[in-house]
N, CA and C atoms as a LAMMPS dump frame, in Angstrom:
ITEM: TIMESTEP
0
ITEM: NUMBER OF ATOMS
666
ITEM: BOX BOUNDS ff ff ff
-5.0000000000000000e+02 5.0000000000000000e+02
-5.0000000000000000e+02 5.0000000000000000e+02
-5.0000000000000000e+02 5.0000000000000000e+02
ITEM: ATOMS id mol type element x y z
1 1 1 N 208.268 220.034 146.696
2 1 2 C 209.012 221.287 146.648
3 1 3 C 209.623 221.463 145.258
4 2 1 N 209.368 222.645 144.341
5 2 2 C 210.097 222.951 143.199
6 2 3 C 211.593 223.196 143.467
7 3 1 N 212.022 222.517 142.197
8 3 2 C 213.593 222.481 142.333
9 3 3 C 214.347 223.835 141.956
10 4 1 N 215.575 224.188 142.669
11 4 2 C 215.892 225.274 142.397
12 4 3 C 216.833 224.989 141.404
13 5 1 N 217.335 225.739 140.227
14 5 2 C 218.37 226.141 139.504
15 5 3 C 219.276 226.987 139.58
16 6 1 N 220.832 226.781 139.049
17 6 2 C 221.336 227.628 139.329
18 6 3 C 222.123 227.688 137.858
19 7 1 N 222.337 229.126 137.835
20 7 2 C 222.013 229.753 136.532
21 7 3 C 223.917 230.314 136.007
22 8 1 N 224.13 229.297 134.612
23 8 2 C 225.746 229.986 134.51
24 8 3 C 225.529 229.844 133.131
25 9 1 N 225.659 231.255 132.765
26 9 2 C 225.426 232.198 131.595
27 9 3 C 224.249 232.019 131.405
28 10 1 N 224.321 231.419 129.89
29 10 2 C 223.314 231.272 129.014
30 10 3 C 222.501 229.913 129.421
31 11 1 N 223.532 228.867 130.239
32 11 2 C 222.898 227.375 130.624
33 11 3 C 222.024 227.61 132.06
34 12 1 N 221.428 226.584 132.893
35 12 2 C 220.847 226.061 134.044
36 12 3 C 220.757 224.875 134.197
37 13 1 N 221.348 224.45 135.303
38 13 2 C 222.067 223.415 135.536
39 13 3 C 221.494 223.173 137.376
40 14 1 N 220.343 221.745 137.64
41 14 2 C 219.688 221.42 138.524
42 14 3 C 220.697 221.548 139.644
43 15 1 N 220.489 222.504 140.855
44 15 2 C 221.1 223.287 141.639
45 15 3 C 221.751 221.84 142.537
46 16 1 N 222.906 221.374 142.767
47 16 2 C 223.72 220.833 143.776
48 16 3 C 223.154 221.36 145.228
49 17 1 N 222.465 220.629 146.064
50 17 2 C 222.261 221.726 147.364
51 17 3 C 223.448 221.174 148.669
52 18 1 N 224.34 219.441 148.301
53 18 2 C 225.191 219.751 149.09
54 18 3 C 226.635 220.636 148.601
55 19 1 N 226.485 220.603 147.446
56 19 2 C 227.75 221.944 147.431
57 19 3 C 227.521 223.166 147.93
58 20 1 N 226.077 223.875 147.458
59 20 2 C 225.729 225.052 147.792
60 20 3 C 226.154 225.355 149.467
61 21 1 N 225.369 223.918 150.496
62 21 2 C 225.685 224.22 151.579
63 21 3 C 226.765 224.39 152.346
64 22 1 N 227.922 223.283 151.734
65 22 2 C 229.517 223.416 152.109
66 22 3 C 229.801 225.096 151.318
67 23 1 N 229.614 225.784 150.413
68 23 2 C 229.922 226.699 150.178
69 23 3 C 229.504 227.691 151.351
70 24 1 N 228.417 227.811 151.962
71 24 2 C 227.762 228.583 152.423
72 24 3 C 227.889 228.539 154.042
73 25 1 N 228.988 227.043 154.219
74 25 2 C 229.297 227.194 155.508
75 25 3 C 230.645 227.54 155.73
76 26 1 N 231.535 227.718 154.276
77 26 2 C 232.606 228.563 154.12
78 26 3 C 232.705 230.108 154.563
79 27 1 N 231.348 230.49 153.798
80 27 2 C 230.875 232.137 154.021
81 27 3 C 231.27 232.878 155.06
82 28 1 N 231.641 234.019 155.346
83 28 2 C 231.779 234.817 156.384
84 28 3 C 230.077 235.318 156.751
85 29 1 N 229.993 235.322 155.9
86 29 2 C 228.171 236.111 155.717
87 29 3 C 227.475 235.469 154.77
88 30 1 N 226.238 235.77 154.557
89 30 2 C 225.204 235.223 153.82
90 30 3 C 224.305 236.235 152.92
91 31 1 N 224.444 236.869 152.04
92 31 2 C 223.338 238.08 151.765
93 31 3 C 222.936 237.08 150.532
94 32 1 N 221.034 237.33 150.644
95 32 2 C 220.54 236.562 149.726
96 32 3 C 219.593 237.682 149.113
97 33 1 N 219.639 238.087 147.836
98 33 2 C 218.75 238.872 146.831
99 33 3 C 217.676 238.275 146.35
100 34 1 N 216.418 238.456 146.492
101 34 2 C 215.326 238.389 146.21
102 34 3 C 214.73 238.924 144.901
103 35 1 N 214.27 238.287 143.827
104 35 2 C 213.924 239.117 142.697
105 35 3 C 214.856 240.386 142.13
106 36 1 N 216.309 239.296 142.053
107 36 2 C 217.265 239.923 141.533
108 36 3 C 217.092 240.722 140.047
109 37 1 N 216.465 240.056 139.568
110 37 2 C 216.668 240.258 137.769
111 37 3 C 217.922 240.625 137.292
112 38 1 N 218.661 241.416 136.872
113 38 2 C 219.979 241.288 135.919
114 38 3 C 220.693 241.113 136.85
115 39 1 N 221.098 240.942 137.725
116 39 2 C 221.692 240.393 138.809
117 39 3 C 222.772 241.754 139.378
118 40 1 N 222.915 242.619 138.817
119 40 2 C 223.915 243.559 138.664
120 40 3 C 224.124 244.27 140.409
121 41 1 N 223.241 244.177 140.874
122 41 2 C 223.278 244.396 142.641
123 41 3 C 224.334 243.045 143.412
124 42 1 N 224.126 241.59 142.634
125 42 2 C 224.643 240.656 143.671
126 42 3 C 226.128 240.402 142.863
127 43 1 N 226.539 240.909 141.537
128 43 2 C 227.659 241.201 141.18
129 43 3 C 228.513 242.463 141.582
130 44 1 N 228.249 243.056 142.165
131 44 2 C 228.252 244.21 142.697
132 44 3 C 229.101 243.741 144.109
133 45 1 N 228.218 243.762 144.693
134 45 2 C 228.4 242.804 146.364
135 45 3 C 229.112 241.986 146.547
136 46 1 N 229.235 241.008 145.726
137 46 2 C 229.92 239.941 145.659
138 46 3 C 231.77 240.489 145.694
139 47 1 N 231.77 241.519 145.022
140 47 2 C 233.339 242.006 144.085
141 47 3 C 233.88 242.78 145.44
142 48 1 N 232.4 243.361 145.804
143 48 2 C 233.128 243.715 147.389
144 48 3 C 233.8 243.264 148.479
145 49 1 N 232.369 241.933 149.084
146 49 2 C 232.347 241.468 149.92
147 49 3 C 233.012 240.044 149.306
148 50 1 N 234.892 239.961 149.092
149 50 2 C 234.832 238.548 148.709
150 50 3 C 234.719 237.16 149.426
151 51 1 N 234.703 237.719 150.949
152 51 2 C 234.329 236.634 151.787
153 51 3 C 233.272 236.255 152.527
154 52 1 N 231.782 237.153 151.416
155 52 2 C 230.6 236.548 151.44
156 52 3 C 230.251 235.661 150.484
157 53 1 N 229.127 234.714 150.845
158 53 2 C 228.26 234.136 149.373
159 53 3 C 227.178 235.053 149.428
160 54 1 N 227 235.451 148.21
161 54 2 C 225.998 236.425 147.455
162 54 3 C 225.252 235.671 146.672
163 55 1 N 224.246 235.24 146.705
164 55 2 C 223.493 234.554 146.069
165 55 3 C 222.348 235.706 145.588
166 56 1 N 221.704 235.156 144.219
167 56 2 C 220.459 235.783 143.572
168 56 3 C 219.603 235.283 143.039
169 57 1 N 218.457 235.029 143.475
170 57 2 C 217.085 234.604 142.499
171 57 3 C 216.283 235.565 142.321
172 58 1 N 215.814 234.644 141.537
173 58 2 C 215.19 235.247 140.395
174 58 3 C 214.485 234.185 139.372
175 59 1 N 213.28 234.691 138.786
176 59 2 C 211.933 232.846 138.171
177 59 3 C 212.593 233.482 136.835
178 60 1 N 213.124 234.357 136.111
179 60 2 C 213.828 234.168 134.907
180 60 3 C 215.339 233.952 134.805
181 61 1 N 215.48 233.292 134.634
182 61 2 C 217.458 232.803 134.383
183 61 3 C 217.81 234.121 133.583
184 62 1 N 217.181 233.914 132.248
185 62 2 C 217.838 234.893 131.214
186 62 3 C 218.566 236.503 131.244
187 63 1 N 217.585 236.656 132.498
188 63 2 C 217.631 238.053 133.19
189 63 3 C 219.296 237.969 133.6
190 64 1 N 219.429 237.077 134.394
191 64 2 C 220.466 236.676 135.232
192 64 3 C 221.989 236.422 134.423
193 65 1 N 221.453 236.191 132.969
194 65 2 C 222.931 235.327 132.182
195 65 3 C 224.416 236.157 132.224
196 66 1 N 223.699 237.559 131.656
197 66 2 C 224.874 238.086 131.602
198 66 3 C 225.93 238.312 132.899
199 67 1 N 225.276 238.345 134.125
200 67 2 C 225.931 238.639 135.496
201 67 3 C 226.553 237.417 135.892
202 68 1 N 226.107 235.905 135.535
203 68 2 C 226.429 235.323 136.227
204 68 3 C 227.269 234.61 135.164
205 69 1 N 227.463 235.044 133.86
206 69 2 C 228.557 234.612 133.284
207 69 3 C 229.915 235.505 133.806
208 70 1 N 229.744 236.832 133.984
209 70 2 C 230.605 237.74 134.419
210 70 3 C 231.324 237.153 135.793
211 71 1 N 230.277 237.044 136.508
212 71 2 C 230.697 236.158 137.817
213 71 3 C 231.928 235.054 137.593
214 72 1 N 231.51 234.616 136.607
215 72 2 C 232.318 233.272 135.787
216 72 3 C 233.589 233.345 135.534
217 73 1 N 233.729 234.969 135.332
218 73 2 C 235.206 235.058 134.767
219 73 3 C 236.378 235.21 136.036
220 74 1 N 237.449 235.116 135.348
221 74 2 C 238.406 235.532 136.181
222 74 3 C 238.8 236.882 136.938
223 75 1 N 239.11 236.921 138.344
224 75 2 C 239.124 238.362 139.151
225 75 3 C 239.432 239.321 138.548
226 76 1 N 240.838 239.09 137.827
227 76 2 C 241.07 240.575 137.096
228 76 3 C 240.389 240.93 135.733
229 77 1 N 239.39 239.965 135.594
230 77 2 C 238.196 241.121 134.654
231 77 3 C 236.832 240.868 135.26
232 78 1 N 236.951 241.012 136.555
233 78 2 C 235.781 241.866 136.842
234 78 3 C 234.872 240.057 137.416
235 79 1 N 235.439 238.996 137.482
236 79 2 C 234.558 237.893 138.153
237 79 3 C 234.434 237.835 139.319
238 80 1 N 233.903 236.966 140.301
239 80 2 C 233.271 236.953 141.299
240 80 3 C 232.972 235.639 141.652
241 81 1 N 233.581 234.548 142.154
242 81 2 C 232.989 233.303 142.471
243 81 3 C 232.402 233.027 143.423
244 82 1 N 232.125 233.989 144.341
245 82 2 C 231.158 233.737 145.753
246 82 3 C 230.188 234.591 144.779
247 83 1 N 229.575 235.026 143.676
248 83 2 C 228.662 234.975 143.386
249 83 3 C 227.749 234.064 142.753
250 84 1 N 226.264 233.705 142.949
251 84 2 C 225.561 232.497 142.909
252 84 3 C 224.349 233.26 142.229
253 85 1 N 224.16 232.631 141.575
254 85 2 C 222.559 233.267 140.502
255 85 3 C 221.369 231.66 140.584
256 86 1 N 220.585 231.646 141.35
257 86 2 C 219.358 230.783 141.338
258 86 3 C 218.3 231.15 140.267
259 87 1 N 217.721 230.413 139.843
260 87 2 C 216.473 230.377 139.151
261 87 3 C 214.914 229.616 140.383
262 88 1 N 214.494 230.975 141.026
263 88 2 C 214.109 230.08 141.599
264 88 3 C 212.707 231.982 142.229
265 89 1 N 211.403 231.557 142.776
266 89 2 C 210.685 232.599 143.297
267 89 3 C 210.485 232.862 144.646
268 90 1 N 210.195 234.067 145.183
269 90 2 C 210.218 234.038 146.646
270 90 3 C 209.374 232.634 147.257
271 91 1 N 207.916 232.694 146.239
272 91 2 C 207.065 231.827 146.781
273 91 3 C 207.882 230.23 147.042
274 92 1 N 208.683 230.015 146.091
275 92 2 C 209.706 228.481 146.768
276 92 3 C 210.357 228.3 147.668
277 93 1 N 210.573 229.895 148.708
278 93 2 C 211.621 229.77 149.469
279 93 3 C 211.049 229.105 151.022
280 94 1 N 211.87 228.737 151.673
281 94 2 C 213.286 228.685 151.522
282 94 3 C 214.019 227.413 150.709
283 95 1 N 213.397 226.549 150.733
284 95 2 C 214.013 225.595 149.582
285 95 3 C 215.248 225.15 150.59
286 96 1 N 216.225 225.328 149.526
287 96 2 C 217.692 224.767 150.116
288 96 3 C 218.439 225.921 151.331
289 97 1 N 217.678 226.815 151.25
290 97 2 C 218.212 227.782 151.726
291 97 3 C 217.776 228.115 153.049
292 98 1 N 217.031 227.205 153.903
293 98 2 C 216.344 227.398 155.115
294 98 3 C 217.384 227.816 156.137
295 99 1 N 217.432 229.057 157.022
296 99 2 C 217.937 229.833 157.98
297 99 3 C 219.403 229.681 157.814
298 100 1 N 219.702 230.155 156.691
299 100 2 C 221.122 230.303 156.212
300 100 3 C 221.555 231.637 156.379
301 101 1 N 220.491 232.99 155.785
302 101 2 C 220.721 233.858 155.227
303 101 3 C 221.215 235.129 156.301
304 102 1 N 222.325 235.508 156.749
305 102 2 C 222.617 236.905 157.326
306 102 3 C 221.522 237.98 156.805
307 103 1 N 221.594 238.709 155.206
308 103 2 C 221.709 239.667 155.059
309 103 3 C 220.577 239.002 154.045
310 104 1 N 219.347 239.88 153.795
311 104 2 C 218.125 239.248 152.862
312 104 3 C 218.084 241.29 152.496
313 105 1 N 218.484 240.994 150.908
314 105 2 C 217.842 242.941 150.251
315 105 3 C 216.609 242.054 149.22
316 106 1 N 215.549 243.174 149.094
317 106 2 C 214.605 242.924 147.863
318 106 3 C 214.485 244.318 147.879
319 107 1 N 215.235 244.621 145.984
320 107 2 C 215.188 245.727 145.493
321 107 3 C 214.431 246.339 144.452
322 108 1 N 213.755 246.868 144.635
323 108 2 C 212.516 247.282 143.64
324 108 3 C 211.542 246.149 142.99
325 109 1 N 210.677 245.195 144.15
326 109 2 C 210.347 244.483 143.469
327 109 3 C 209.007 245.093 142.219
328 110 1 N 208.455 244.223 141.777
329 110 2 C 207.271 244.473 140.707
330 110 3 C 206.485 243.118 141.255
331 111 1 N 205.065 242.825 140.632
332 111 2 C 204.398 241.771 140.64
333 111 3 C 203.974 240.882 142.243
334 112 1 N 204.169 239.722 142.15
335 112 2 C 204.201 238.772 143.487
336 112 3 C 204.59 239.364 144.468
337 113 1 N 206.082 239.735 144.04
338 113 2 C 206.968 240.082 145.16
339 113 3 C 206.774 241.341 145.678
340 114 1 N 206.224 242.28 144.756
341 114 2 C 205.794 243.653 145.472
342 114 3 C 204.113 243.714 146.286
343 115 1 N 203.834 242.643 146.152
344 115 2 C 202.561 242.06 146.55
345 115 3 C 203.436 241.78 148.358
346 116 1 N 204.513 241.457 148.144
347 116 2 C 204.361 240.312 149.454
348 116 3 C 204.757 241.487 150.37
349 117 1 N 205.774 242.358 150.072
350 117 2 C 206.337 243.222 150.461
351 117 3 C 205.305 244.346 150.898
352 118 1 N 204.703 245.076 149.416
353 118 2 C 203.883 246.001 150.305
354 118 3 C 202.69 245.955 150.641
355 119 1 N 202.012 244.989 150.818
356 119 2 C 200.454 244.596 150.99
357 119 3 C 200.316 244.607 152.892
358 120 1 N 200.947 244.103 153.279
359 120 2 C 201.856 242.664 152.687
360 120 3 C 201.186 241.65 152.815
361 121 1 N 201.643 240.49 152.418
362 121 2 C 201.498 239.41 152.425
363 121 3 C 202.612 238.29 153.379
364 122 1 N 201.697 238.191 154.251
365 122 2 C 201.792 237.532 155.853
366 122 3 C 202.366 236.44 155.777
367 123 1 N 202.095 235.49 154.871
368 123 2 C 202.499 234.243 154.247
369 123 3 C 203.886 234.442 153.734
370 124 1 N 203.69 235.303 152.637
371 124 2 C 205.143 235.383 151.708
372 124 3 C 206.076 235.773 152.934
373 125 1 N 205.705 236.705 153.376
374 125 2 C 206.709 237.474 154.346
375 125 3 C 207.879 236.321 155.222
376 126 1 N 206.568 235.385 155.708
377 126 2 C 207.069 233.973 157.039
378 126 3 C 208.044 232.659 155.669
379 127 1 N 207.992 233.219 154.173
380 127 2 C 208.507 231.931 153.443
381 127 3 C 209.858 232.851 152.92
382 128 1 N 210.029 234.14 153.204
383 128 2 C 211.428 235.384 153.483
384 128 3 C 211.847 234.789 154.701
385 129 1 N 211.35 234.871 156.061
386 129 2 C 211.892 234.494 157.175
387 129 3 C 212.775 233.666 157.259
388 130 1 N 211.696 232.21 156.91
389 130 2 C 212.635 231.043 156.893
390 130 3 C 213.788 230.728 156.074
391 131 1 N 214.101 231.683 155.411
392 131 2 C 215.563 231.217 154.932
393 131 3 C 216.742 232.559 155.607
394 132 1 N 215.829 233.232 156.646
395 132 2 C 216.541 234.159 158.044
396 132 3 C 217.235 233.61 159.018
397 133 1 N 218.715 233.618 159.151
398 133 2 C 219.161 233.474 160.709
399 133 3 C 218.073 234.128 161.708
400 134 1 N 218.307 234.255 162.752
401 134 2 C 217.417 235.048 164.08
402 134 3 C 218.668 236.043 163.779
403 135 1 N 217.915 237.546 163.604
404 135 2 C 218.69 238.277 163.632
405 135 3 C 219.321 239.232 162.638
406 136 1 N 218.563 238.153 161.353
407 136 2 C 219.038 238.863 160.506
408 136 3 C 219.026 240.17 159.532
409 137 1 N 219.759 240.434 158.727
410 137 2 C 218.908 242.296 158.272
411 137 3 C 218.206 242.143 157.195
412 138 1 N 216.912 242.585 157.168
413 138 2 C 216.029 243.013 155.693
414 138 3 C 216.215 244.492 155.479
415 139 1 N 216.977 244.478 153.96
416 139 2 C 216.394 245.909 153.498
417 139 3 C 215.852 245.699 152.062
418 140 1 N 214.637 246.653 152.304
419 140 2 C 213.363 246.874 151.27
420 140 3 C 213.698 248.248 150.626
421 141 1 N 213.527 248.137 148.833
422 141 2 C 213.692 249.146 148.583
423 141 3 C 212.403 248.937 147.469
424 142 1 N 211.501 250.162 147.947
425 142 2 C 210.102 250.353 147.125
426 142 3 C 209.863 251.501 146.284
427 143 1 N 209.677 250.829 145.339
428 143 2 C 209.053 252.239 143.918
429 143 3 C 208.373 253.162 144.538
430 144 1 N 208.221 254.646 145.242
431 144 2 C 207.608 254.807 146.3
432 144 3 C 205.869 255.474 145.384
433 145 1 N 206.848 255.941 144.645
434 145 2 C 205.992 256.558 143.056
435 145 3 C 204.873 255.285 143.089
436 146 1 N 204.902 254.491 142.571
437 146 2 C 203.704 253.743 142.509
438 146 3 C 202.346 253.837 143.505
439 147 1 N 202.592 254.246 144.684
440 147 2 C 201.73 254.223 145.521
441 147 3 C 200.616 255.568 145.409
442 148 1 N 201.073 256.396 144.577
443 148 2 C 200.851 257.578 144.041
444 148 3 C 199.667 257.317 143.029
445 149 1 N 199.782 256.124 142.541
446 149 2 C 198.603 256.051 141.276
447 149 3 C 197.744 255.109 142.074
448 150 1 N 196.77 255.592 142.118
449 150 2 C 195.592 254.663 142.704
450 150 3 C 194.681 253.38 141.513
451 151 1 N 194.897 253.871 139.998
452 151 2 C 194.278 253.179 139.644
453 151 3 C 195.211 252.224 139.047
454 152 1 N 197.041 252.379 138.594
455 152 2 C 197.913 251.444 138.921
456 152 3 C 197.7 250.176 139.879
457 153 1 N 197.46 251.118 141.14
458 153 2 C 197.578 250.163 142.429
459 153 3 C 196.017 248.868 142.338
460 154 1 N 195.482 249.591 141.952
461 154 2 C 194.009 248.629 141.813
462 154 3 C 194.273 247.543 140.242
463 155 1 N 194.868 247.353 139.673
464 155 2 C 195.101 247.049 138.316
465 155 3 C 196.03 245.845 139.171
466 156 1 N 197.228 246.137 139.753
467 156 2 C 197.815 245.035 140.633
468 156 3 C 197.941 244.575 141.609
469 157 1 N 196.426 244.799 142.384
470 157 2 C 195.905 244.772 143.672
471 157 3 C 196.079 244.335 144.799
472 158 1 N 196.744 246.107 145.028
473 158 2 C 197.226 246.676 145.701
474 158 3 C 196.371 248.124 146.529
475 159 1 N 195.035 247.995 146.095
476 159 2 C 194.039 249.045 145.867
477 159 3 C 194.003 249.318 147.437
478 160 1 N 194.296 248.837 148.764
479 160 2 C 194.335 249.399 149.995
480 160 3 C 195.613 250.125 149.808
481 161 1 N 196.465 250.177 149.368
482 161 2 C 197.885 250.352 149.892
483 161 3 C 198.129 251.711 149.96
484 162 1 N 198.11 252.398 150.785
485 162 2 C 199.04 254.265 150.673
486 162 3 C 199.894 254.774 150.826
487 163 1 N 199.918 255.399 152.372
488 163 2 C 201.696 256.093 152.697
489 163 3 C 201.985 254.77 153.404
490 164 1 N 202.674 254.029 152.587
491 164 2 C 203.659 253.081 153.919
492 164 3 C 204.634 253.781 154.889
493 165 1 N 204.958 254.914 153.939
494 165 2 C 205.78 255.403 155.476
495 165 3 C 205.654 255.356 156.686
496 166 1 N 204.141 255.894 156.7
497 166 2 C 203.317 255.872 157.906
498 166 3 C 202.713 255.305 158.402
499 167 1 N 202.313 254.572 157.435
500 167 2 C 201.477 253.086 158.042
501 167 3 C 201.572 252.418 159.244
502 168 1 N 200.697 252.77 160.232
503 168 2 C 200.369 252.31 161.315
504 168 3 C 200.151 250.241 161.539
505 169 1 N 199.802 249.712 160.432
506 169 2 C 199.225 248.877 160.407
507 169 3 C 201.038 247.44 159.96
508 170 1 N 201.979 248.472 159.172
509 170 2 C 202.772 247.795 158.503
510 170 3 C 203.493 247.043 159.527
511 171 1 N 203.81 247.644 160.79
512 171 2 C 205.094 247.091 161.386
513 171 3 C 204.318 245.944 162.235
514 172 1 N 203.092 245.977 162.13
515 172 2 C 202.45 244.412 163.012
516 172 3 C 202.579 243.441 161.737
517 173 1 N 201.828 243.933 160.599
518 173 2 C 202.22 242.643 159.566
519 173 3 C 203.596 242.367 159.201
520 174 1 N 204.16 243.126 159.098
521 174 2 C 205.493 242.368 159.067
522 174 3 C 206.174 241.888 160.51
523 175 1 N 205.384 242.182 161.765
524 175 2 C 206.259 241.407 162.76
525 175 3 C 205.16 239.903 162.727
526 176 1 N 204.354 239.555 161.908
527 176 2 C 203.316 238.285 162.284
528 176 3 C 204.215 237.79 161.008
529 177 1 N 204.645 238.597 160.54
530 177 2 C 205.79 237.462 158.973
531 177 3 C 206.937 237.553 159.477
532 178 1 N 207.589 237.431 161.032
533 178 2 C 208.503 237.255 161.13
534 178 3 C 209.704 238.421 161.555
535 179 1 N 209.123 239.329 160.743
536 179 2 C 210.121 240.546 160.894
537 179 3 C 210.22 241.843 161.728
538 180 1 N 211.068 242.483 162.046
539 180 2 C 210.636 243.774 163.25
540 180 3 C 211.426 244.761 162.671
541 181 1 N 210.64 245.435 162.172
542 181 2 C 211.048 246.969 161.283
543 181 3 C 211.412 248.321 162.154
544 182 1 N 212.761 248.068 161.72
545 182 2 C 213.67 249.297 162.673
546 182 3 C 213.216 250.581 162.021
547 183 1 N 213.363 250.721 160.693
548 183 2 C 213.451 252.214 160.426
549 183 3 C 212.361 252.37 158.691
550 184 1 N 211.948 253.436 158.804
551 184 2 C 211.29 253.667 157.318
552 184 3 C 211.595 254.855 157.189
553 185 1 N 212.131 255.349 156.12
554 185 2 C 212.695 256.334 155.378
555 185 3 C 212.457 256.664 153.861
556 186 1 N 211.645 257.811 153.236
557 186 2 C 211.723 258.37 152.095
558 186 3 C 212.988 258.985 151.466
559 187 1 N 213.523 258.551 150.247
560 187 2 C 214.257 259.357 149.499
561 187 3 C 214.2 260.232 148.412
562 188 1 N 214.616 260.972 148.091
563 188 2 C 214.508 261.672 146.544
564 188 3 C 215.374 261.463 145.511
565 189 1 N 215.597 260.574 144.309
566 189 2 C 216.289 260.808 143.419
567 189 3 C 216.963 259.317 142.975
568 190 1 N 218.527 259.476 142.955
569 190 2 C 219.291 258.668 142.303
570 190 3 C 218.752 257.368 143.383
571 191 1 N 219.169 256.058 142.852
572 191 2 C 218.135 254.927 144.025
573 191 3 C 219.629 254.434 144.451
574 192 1 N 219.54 253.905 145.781
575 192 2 C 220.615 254.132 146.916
576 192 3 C 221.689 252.492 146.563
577 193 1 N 221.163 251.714 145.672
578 193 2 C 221.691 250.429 145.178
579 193 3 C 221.984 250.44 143.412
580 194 1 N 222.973 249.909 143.131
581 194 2 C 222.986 249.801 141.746
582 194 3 C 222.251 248.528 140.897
583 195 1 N 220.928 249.234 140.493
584 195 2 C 220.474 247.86 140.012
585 195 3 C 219.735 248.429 138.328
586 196 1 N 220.083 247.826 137.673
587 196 2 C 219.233 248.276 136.311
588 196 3 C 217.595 248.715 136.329
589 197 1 N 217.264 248.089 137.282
590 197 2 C 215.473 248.149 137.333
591 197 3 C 215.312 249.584 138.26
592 198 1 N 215.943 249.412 139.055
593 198 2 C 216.11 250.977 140.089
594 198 3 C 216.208 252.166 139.409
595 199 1 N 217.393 251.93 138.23
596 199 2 C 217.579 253.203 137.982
597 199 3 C 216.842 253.631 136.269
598 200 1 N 216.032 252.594 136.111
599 200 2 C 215.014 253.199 135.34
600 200 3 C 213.745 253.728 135.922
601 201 1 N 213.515 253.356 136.733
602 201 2 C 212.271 254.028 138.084
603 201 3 C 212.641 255.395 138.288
604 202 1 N 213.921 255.746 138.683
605 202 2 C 214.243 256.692 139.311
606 202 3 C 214.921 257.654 139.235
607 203 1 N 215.992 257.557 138.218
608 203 2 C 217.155 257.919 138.057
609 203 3 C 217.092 259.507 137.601
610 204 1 N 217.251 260.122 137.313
611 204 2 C 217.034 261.074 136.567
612 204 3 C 215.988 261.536 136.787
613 205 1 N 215.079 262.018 138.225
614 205 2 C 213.652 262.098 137.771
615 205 3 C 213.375 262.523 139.388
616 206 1 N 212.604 263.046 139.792
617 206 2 C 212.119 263.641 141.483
618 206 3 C 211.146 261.83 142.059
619 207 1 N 211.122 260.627 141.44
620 207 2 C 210.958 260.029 141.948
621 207 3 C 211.138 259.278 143.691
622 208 1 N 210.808 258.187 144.296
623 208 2 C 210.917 258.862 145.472
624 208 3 C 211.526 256.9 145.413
625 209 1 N 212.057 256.856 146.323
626 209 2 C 212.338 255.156 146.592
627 209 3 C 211.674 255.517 148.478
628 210 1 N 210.981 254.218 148.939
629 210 2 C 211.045 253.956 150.529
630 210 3 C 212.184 252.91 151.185
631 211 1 N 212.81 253.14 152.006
632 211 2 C 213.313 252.109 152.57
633 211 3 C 212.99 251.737 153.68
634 212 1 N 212.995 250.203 153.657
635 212 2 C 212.346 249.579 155.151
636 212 3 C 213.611 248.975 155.357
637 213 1 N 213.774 249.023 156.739
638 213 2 C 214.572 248.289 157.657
639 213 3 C 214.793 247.566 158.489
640 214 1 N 214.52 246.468 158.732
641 214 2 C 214.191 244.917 159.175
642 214 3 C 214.985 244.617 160.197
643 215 1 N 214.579 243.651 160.899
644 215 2 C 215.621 242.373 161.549
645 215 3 C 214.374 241.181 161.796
646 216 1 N 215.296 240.102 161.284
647 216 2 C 214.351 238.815 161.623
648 216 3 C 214.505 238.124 162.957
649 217 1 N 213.177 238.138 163.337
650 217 2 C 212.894 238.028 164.512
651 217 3 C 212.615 236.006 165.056
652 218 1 N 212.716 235.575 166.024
653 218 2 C 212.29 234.411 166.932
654 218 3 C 211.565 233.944 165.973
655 219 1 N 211.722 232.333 165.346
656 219 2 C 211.02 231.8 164.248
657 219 3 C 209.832 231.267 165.235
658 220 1 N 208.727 231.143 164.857
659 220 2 C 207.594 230.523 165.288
660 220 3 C 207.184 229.258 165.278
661 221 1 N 207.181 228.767 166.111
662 221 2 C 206.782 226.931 166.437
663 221 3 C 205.17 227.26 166.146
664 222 1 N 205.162 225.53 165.563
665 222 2 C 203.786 225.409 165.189
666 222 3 C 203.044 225.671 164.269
């Protein structure tokens, strides 16, 4: 199993997993970010929710430095110590993090992760699960625009993929990865989370975001 990191500022420093877990059995809640990149969604959350752990990975640290030095600082400028920045990819999960997680968001992914999400990918989906309580909430937020370019979609193949809205086919693959999709919804415009990557997709522009709406379902023996 690849080791996870956990990421403060500019350093990475080989992740402690019995602190992480005494931290995490402190938690009121659990929300774990998936292909965080600047982390600015789980700094966010964190400032809210101060009696969650907010954790974020993400396979580049650097992405992560500035948030999780911020995290670093003291409350009255803006820190956050139930926030947690990993260096680490969906494909490693769950790692240390096996059926910890309340609350699992993946926000605008790109690459792998938008592979696992909108293909999907059956596998990736069941290695999201396992770091799921029974019960817990997925929300998906998808570039909806991308699905729009067909020869995009074939370039990061994705070349079946169309209206997920409608997709007849989506809510069985994601219930064989674990998950049971309450709701799918199109939006127009500003993107419904504050994340740097979101609001260059979208911001300013008739772009469209999808949201999927999850709960993790009965883990599978065998």
């Amino acid at each position: 199993m690849a080791a996870f990191d956990q990421v403060l500022g500019r350093k990475t420093l080989l992740l402690d997993p019995e602190r992480l877990t005494a931290r995490i059995r402190e938690a009121k809640s659990v929300l774990l970010d998936v292909g965080t990149g600047e982390g600015r969604f789980v700094l966010d959350t964190a400032r809210a929710q101060p009696d969650w752990l907010v954790i974020g990975i993400d396979p580049v640290a650097e992405a992560m430095a500035r948030s999780s030095r911020q995290a670093g600082s003291k409350p009255a400028k803006g820190g956050a110590a139930n926030a947690v920045f990993l260096r680490a990819s969906a494909e490693q999960l769950p790692g240390p993090l096996a059926s910890v997680v309340d609350r699992l968001t993946v926000n605008y992914p790109w690459g792998s992760l938008l592979r696992i999400m909108a293909a999907p990918d059956v596998d990736g989906l069941r290695r999201l699960r396992a770091a799921c309580k029974q019960g817990a909430k997925l929300a998906v937020l998808l570039n909806a625009t991308v699905f729009e370019d067909p020869d995009y979609l074939q370039r990061i193949g994705l070349g079946a993929v169309q209206d997920l809205e409608h997709d007849e086919q989506l809510p069985a693959a994601y219930a064989a990865g674990g998950f049971a999709i309450r709701t799918r919804r199109l939006i127009t415009g500003d993107p419904p989370v504050n994340t740097l990557w979101g609001r260059q997709l979208v911001r300013g522009s008739d772009r469209s975001t999808l949201i999927i709406e999850a709960v993790a379902g009965p883990e599978r023996c065998g």
